[in-house]
N, CA, C and O of each residue as an XYZ file, in Angstrom:
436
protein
N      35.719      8.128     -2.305
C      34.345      8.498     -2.014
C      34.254     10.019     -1.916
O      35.060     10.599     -1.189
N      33.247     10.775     -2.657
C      33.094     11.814     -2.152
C      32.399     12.141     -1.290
O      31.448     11.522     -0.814
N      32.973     13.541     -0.898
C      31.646     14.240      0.409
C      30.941     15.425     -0.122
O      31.418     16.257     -0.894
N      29.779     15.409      0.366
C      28.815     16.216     -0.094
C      29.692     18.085      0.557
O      30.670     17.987      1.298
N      29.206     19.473      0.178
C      29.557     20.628      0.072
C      28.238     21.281      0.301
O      27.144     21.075     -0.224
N      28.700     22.299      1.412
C      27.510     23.327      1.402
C      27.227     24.154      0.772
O      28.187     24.593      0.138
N      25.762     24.947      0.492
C      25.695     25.642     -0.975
C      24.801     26.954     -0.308
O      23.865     26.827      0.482
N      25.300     28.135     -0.796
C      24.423     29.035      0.078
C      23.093     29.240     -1.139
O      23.230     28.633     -2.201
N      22.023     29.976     -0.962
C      21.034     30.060     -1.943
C      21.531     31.120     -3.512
O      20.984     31.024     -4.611
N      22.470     31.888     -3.223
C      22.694     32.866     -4.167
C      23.977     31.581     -5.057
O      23.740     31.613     -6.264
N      24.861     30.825     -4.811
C      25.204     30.067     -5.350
C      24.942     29.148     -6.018
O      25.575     28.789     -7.011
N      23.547     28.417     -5.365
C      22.852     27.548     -5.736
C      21.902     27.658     -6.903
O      21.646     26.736     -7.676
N      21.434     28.807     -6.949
C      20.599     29.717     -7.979
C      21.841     29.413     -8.946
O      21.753     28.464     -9.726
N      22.818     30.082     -8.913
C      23.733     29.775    -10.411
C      24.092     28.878    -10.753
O      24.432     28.919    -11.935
N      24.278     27.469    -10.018
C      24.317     25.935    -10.201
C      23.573     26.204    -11.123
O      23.760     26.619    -12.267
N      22.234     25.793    -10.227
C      21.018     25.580    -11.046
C      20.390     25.939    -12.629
O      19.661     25.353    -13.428
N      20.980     27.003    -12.592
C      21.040     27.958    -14.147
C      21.905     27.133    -14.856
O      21.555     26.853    -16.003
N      23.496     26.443    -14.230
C      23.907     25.788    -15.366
C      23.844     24.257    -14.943
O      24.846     23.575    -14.725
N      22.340     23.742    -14.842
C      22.184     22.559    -14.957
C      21.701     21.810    -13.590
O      20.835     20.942    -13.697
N      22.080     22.032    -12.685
C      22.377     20.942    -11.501
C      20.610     20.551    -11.111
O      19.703     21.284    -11.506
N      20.459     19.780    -10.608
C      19.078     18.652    -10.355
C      18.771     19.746     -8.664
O      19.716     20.384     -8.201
N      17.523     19.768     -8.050
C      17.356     19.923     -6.866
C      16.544     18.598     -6.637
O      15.619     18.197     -7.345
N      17.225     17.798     -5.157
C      15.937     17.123     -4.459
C      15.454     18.049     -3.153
O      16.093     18.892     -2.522
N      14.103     17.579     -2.991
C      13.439     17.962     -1.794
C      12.971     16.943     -0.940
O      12.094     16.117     -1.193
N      13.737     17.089      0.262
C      13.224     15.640      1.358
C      12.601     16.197      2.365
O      13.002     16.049      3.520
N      11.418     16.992      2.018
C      10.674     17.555      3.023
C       9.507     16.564      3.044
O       9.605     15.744      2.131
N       8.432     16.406      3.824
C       7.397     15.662      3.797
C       6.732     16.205      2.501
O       6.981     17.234      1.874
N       5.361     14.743      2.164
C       4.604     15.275      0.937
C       4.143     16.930      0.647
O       4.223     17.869     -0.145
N       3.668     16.523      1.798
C       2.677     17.821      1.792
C       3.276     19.373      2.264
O       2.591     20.378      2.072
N       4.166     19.417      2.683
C       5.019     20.397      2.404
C       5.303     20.646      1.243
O       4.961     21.761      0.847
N       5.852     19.948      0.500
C       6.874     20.072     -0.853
C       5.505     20.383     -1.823
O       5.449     21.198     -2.744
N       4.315     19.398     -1.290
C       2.990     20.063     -2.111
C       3.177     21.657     -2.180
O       3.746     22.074     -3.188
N       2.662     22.815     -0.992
C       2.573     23.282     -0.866
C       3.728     24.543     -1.692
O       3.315     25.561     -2.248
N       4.795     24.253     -1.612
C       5.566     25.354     -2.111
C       6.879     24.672     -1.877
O       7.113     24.283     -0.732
N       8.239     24.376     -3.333
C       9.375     24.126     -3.271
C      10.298     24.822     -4.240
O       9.788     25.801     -4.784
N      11.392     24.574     -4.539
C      12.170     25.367     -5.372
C      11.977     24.859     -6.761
O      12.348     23.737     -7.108
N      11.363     25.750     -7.578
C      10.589     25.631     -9.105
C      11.520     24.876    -10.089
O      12.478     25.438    -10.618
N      11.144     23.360    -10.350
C      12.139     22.465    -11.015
C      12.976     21.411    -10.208
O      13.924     20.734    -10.605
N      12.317     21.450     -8.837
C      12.621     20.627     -8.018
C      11.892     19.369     -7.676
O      10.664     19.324     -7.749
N      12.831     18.039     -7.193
C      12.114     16.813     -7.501
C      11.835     16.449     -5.744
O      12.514     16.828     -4.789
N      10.930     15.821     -5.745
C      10.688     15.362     -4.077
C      11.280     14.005     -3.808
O      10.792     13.076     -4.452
N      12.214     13.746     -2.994
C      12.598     12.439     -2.699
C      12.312     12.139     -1.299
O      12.217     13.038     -0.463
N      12.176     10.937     -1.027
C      11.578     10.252     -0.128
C      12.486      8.523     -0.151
O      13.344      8.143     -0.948
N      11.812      7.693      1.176
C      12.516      6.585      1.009
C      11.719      5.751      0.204
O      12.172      4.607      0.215
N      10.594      5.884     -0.570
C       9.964      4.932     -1.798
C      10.911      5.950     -2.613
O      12.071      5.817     -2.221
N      10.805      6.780     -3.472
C      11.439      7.235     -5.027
C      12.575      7.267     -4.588
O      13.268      7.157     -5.599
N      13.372      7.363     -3.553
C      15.123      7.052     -3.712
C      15.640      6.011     -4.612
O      16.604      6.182     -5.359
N      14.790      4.655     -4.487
C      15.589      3.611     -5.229
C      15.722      3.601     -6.689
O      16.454      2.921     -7.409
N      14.765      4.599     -6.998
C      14.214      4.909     -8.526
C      15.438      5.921     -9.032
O      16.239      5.937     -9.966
N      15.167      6.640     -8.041
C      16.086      8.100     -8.258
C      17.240      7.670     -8.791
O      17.629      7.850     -9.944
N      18.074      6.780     -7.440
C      19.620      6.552     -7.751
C      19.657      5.769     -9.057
O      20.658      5.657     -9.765
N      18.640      5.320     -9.263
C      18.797      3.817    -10.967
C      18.705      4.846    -11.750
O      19.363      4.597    -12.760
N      18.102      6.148    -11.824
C      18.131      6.862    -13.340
C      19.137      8.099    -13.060
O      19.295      9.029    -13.850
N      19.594      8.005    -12.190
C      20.343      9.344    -11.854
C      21.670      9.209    -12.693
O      22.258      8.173    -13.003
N      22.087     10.897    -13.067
C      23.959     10.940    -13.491
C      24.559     11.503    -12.617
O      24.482     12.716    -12.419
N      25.493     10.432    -11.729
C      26.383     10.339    -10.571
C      27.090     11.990    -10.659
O      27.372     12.737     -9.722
N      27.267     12.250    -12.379
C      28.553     13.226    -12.181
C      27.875     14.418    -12.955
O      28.475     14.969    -13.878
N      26.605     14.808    -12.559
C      25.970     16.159    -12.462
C      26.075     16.739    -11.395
O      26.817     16.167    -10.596
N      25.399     18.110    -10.896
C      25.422     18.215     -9.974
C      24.422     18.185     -9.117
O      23.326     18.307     -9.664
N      24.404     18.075     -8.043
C      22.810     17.569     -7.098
C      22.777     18.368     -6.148
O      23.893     18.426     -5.632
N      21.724     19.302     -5.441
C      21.419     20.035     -4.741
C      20.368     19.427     -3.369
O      19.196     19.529     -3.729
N      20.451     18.969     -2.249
C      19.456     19.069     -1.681
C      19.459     19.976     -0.733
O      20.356     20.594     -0.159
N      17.837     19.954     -0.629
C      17.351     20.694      0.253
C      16.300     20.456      1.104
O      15.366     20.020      0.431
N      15.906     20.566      2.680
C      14.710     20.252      3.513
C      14.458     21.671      3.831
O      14.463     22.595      3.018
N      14.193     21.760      5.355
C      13.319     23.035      5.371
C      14.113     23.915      5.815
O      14.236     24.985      5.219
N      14.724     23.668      6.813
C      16.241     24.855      7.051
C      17.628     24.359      7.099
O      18.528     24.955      7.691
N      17.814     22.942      6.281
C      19.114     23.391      5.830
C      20.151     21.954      6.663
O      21.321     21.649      6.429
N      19.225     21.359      7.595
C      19.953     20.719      8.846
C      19.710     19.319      8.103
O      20.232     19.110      7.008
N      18.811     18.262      8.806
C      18.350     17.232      7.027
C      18.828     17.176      6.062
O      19.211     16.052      5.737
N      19.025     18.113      5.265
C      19.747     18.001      4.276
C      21.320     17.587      4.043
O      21.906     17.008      3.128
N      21.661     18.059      5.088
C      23.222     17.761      5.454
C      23.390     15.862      5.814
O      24.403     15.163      5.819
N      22.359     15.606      6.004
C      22.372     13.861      6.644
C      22.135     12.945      5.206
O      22.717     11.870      5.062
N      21.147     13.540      4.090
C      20.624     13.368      3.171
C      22.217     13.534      1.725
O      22.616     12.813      0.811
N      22.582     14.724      2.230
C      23.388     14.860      0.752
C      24.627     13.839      1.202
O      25.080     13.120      0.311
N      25.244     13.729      2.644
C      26.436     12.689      2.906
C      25.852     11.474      2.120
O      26.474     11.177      1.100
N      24.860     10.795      2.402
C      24.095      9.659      1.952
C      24.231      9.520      0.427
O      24.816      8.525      0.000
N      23.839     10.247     -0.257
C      23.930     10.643     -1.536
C      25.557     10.248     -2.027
O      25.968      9.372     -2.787
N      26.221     11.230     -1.290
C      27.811     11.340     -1.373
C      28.337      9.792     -1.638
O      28.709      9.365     -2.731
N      28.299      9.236     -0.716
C      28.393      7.608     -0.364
C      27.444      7.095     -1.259
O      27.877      5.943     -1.255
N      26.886      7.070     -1.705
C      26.078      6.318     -3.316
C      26.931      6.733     -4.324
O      27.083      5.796     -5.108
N      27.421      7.501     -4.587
C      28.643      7.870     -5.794
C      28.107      9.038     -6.259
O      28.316      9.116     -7.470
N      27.653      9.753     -5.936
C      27.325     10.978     -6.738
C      28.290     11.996     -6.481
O      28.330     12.336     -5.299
N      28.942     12.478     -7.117
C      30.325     13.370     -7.162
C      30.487     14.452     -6.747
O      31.556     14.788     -6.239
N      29.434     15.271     -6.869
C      29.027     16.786     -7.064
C      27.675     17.227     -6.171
O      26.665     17.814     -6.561
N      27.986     16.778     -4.960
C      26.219     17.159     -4.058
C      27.008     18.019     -2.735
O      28.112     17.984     -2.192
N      25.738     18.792     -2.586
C      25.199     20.000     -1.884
C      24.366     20.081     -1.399
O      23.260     19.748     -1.825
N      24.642     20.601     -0.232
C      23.591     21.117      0.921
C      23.337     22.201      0.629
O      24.195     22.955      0.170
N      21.768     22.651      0.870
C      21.574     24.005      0.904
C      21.361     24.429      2.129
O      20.658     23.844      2.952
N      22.029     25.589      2.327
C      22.154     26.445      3.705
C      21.000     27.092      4.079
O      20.950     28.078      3.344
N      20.128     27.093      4.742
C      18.929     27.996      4.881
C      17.411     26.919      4.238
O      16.180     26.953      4.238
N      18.389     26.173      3.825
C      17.152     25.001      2.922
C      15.904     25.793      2.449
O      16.001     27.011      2.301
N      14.714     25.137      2.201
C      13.650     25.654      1.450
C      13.219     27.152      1.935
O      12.858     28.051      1.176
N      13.312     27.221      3.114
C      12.732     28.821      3.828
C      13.343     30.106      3.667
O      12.957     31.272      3.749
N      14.851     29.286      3.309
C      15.932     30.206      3.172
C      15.908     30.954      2.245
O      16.205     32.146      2.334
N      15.437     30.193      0.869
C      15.214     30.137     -0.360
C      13.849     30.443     -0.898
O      13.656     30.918     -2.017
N      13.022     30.176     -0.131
C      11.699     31.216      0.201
C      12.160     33.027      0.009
O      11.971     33.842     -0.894
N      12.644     33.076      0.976
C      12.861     34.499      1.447
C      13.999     35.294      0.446
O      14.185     36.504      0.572
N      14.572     34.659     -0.333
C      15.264     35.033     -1.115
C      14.543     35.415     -2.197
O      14.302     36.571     -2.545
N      14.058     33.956     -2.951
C      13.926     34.147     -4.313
C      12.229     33.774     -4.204
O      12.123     32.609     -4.589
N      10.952     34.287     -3.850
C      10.011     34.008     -3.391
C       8.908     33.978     -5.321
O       7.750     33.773     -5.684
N      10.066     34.279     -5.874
C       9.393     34.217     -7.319
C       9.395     32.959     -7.949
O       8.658     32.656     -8.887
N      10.655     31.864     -7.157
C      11.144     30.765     -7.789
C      10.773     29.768     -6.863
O      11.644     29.168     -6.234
N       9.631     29.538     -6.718
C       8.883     28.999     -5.756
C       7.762     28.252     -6.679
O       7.454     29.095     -7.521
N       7.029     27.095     -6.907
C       6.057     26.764     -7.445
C       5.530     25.740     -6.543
O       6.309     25.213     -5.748
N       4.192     25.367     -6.577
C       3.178     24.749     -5.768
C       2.709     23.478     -6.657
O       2.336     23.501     -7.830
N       2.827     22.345     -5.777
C       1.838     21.120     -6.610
C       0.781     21.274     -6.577
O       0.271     22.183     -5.921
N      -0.128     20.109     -7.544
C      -1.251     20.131     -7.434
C      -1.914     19.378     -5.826
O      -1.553     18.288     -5.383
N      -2.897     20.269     -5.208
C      -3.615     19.197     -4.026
C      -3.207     17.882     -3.813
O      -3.177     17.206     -4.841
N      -2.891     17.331     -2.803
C      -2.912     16.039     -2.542
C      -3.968     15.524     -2.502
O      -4.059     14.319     -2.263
């Protein structure tokens, strides 16, 4: 079984460049508002979806709002078989303040 790995935002940015998926398990309307640009929202309805189309042996990034959640979320993940998952350190705010360009907004709820 694997275990999920922590990911700081300047690392995660270069994942991401070569490939890796972000989820976001922040509430709707947060993740409405502003998440990391190319990022998917998971929840406990689209999890079951998620894991049926997902590739176990990419790499997977999550993230909530500072970083703590996420750590409960990517073990979970880990233990479903996904090989290659990450916590992000500082989670969405962290990553706010970093890269505030790589940020995109849904449409209204």
């Amino acid at each position: 079984m694997s275990e999920f790995k922590r990911i700081d935002p300047v690392s995660a940015r270069a994942l991401i460049a070569e490939g890796a998926a972000v989820v976001d398990i922040r509430d709707p309307q947060s993740y409405a508002l502003g998440h990391i640009a190319g990022s998917a929202h998971l929840d406990n309805h689209s999890l079951p979806d998620f894991i049926a189309a997902a590739d176990f042996d990419s790499p997977l990034i999550v993230t909530c709002y500072h970083g703590h959640s996420s750590q409960s979320a990517a073990a979970y993940l880990a233990h479903q078989g996904f090989s290659d998952v990450y916590s992000l350190d500082g989670g969405f705010e962290g990553w706010r303040g970093l890269f505030p360009g790589e940020v995109e907004a849904s449409e209204p709820l």
